[in-house]
C-alpha positions, 0 to 999 in steps of 0.5 A, spaced: 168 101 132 172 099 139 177 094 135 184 095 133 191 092 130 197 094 130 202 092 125 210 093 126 214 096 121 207 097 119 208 103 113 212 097 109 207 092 110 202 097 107 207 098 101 210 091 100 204 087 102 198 092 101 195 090 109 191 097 107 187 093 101 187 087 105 183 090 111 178 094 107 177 087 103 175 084 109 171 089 112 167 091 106 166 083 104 163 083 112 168 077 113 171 081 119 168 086 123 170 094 122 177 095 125 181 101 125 189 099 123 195 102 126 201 102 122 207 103 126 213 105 124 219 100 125 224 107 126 231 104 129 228 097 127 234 092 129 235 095 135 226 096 137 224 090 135 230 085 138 227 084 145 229 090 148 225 091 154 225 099 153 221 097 146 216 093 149 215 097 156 215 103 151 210 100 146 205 097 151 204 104 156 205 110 152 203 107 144 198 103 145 194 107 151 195 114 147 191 109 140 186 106 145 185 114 148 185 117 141 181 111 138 176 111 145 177 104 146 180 101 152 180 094 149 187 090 148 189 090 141 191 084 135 198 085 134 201 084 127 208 083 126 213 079 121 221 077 122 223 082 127 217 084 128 214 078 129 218 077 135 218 083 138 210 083 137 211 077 142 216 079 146 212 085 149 206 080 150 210 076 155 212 083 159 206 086 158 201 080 157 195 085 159 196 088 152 193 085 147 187 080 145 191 076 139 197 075 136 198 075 127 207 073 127 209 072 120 216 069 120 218 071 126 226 071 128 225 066 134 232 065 134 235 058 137 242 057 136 241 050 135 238 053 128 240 059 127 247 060 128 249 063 122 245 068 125 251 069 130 254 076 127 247 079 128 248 085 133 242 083 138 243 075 136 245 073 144 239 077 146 234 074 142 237 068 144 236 069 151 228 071 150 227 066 146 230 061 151 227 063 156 220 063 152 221 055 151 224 054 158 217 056 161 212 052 164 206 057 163 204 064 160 198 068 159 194 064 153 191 069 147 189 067 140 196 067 136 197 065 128 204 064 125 205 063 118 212 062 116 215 060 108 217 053 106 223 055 102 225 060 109 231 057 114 225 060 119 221 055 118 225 051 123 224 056 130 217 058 128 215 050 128 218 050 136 214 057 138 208 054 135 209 048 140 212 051 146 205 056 146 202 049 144 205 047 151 203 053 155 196 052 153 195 057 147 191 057 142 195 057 136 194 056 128 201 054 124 200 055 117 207 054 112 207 058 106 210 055 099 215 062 098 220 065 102 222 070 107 218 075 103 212 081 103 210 077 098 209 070 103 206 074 108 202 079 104 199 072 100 199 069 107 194 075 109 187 071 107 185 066 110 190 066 117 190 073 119 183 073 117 180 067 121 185 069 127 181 077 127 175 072 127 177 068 132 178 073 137 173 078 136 167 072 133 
């Protein structure tokens, strides 16, 4: 198989929401195509996953390209992401938007300060603030499939319903589906199955 998706902090993911398990059900009910996963560690995580350009540049040119020569494929990527790595699954998308074919954000950290500014003392606040900022300011981008699934009961519900509709705007294809639970693996494991599910579907047919 030439497919591939790339999780963030994805060795927790694979503890927390069984992502593993998830994939290989889907393959093997024939609901997706075979795919490989790649589980990315999140190493310096608050730092790696805030916007950082570094990151981004560094994800997009050396990670992936070593996956696709590793894997013998040389098609874009389904990014996975959830909160920070959410965010930071989009923020490289918008820098290096050749890179990817679709994108699975579960709670991403969309920090506005008209929602969230008891998020302040986070030491990265402003530069995510200025990403997404910047994001809703636009008037276009480079439209791929997105699904974004955020928990009712999560102060995050708030700036994940605006991304999904300035990428609305921007002519993106985007699913939003809010989860009875909260900022948890629990509701991003639970939300796995149907949303990452038909977003893989959509992307790959």
């Amino acid at each position: 198989t030439d497919r591939v998706v790339v999780a963030h902090d994805g060795p927790e993911y694979d503890k927390f929401a069984s992502l593993t398990q998830y994939c290989a059900a889907m393959v093997r009910a024939g609901r997706v195509a075979p795919f490989h996963l790649v589980l990315l560690a999140p190493g310096d995580r608050n730092e790696w996953y805030s916007a950082n350009p570094a990151y981004a540049r560094a994800l997009t040119t050396n990670v992936l390209p070593r996956v696709r020569a590793e894997l013998g494929t040389d098609k874009p990527v389904v990014g996975v992401g959830a909160s920070l790595g959410g965010l930071a699954m989009l923020h490289a998308h918008r820098r290096h938007p050749e890179s990817f074919a679709g994108l699975f954000l579960q709670s991403g950290s969309f920090f506005r300060p008209s929602y969230d500014g008891h998020e302040s003392s986070f030491q990265r606040y402003l530069r995510l603030v200025r990403f997404v900022g910047r994001v809703a300011r636009a008037t276009s981008g480079t439209p791929i499939p997105v699904a974004i699934t955020c928990g009712r009961a999560e102060e995050n519900r708030h700036n994940n319903r605006e991304m999904a509709h300035v990428l609305r705007r921007q002519g993106y294809p985007v699913t939003l589906a809010e989860v009875p639970d909260a900022h948890n693996f629990t509701a991003w494991r639970d939300a796995l199955d149907p949303h990452l599910t038909d977003l893989l579907r959509r992307v790959w047919g």
